[in-house]
N, C-alpha and C positions, 0 to 999 in steps of 0.2 A: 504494500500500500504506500510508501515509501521508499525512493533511492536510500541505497547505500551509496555515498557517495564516494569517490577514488582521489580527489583533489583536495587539497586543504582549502583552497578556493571553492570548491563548491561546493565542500560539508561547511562555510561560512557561510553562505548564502542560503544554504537550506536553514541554518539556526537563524540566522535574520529572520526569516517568513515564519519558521517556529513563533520568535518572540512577537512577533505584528500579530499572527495570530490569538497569544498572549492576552497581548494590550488589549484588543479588540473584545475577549471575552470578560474582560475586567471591566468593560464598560457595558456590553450587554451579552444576554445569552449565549450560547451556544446556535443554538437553532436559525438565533435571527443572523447570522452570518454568512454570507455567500463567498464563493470562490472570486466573485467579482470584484465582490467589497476586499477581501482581501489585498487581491491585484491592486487595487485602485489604494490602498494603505501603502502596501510597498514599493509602489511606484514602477510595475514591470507586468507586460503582460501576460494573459492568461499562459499563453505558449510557456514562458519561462515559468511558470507555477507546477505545469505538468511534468515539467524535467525533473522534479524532484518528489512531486506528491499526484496521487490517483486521484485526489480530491480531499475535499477537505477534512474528512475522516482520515486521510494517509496524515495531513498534518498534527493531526489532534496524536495521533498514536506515536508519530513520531517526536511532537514534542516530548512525551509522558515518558517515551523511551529512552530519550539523549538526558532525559533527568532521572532516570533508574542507571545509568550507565557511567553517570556523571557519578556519582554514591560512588560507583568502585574507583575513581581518581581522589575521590574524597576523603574516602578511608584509608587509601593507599598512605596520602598525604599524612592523616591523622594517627596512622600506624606507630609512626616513631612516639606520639603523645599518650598513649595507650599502653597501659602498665600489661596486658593481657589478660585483665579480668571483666566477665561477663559485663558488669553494672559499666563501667568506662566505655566497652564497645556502642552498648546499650545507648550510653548519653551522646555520642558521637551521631546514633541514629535520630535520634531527637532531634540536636542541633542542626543536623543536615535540614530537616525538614521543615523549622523555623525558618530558616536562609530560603527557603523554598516555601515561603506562606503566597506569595502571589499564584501559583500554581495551583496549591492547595483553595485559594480564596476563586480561582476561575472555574474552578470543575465545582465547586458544591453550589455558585450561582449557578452554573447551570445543570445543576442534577447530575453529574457525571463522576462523581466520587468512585464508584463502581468500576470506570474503566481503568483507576490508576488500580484500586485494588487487583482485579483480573492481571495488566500488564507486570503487575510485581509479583503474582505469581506466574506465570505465563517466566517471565524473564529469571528467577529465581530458578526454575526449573530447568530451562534452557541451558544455563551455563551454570549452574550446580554452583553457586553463588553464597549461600550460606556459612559462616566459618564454619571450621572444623567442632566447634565448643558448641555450634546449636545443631549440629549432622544429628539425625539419626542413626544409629548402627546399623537397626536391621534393615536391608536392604527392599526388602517387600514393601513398607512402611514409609519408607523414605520421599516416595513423592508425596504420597497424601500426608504425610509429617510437616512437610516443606509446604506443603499447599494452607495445612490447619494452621500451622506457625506464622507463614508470610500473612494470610489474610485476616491471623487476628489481631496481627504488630501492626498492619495498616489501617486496619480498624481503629485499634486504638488513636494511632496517628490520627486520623481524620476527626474523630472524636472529640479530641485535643486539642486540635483546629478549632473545630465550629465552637467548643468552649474558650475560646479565646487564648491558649496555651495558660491558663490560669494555674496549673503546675509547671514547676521549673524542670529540664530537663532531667536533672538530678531527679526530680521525685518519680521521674515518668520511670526512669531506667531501673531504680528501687523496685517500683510498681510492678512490671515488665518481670523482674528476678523472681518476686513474690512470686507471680501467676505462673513462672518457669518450673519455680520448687514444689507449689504445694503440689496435691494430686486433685485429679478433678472428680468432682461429684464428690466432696467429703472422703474419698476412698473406697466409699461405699458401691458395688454393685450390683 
């Protein structure tokens, strides 16, 4: 639904139309956006829009995705600040997604909070993404682990969001540990 792009020039130019798109849902909907109004934002016509996107669905998926993709330059970065322990990686993911509220503030005006969730697990899965300290062992397990895992950490994230981040990262990654350790349903089954 989107180039992969081959040039550094022209993975620039697709992130340009990403952010126009952006902007655009920050001011309204989703829905009320056309490929036109786009073009007509970025200042390039339709032609050059299709070299890089199927429509405006390809841009939407593709912005969500260069900012799931972006996290692993993120943490790369934040690796050296990261003692190795659970709650630090934990607040790491937090912080990325603060830095990342305008995103988060476009997809729930327009009801789309769903697609980021889908695309991080979708992308989680893909490239087996996960550190070693939230893997699964058993390999039977392991995707729908990765699927229950990713989609309840972005759950939360979203959550956190639309409450305003009224917890600090620190307490979110606390939080997060909590729900890692205990067992669910009381133990009980």
């Amino acid at each position: 639904m989107y180039k992969q792009c081959q040039t550094e020039q022209s993975a620039a130019r697709q992130r340009e139309m990403e952010q126009v798109l952006l902007r655009l849902m920050l001011k309204v909907p989703y829905d009320e956006i056309s490929v036109e109004n786009l073009c007509r934002e970025i200042g390039a016509p339709r032609k050059s829009f299709y070299r890089y996107f199927s429509g405006k669905e390809g841009a939407l998926l593709s912005l969500i995705d260069h900012t799931l993709m972006d996290y692993d330059v993120y943490n790369t970065h934040k690796a050296s600040e990261n003692d190795g322990s659970v709650v630090r990686y934990m607040e790491q993911v937090f912080d990325y997604w603060i830095q990342h509220k305008e995103l988060l503030d476009a997809l729930e005006k327009s009801n789309l909070s769903g697609v980021l969730i889908q695309r991080a697990m979708t992308f989680t899965n893909d490239r087996d993404a996960l550190p070693n300290f939230l893997q699964i062992s058993d390999q039977r397990l392991r995707e729908y682990g990765n699927m229950f895992l990713v989609c309840g950490l972005m759950t939360m994230i979203l959550q956190w969001h639309h409450d305003r981040f009224y917890k600090s990262s620190e307490e979110m990654a606390q939080l997060t540990l909590q729900l890692f350790t205990q067992p669910l349903f009381g133990g009980k089954l």
